[in-house]
C-alpha positions in Angstrom: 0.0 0.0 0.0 1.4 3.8 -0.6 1.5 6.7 1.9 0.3 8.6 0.2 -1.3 8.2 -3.8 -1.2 10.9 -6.1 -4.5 11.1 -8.4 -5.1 13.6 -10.4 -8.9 13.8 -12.8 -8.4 15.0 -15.8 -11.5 16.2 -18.3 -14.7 18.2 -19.1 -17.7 18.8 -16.7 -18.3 15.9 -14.8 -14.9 16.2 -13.7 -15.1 19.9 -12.6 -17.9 18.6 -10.0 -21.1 19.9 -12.7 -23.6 17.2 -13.8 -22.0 14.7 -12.2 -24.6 12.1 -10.6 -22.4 11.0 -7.6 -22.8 13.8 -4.9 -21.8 17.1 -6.0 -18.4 16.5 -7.0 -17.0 12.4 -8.2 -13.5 13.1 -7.5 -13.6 14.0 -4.4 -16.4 10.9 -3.9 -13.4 8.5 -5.8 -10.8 10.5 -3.9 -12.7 9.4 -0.2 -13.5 6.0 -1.6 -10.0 5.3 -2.5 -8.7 6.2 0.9 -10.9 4.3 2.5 -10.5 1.1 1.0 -6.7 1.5 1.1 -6.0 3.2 4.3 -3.7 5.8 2.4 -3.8 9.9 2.6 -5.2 10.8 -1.6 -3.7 13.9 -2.4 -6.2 14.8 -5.4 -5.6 17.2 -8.4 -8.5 18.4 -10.7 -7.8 19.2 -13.8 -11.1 20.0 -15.7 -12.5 22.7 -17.6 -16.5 22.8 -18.6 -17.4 22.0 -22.1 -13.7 20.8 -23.2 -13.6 17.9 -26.3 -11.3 15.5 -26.8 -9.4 17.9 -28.5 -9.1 20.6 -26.0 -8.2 18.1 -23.7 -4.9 17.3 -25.8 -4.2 21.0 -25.6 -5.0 20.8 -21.9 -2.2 18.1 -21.4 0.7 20.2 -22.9 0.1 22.5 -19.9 3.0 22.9 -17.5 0.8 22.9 -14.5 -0.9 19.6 -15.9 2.1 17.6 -16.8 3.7 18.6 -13.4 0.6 17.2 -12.0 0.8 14.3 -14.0 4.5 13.4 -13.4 4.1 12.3 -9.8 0.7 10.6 -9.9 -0.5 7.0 -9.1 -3.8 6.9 -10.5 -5.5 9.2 -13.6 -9.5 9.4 -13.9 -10.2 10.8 -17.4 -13.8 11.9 -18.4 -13.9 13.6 -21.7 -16.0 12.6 -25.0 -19.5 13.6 -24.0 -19.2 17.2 -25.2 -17.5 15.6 -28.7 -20.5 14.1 -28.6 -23.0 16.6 -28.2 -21.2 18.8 -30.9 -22.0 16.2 -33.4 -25.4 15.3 -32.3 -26.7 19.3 -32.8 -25.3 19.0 -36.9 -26.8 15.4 -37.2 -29.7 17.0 -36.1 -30.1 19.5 -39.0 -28.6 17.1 -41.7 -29.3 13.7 -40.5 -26.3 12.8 -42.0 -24.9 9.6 -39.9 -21.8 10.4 -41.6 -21.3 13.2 -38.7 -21.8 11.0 -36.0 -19.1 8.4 -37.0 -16.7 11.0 -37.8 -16.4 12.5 -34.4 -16.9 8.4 -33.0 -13.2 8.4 -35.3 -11.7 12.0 -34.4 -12.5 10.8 -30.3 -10.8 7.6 -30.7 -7.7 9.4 -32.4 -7.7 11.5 -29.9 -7.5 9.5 -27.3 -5.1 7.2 -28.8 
């Protein structure tokens, strides 16, 4: 078991604590389930921004503050792809073309490759 584990959430929304179904805020729900089971102090690190894609979360990840973050961490969450989503869901909506949808299904997966 660690002293101490170093988690840090990365993603959209649901990481920054807004429309998340668990409580008010899941990493800090994760965070207090994780010490519990393991008996260690979590030292947690959010790193979320509402309404981020895939694609802004690549951008998020060449951030100083993040990779410091990430370079001494024991466990990641990552929540991202709804908003990709969403995006392509409002053009199907006024094309109907299913062409949309299975293009940002690709562009997620690249990203997150």
């Amino acid at each position: 078991m660690y002293p101490v584990i170093n988690y840090v959430a990365l993603g959209d929304s649901i990481t920054a604590g807004v429309g998340a179904y668990v409580r008010s805020n899941f990493t800090q729900h994760y965070a207090n389930m994780l010490q519990n089971h393991t008996r260690a102090s979590v030292n947690r690190k959010v790193n979320a921004k509402r309404g981020i894609t895939s694609g802004e979360l690549q951008s998020m990840l060449r951030d100083p503050s993040v990779q410091r973050d990430l370079s001494h961490v024991d466990l990641v969450t990552i929540t991202i792809g709804g908003n990709d989503l969403l995006q392509a869901n409002r053009l199907f909506e006024k094309t109907r073309d299913p062409a949309i949808l299975e293009n940002a299904v690709r562009q997620y997966e690249e990203n997150m490759r």
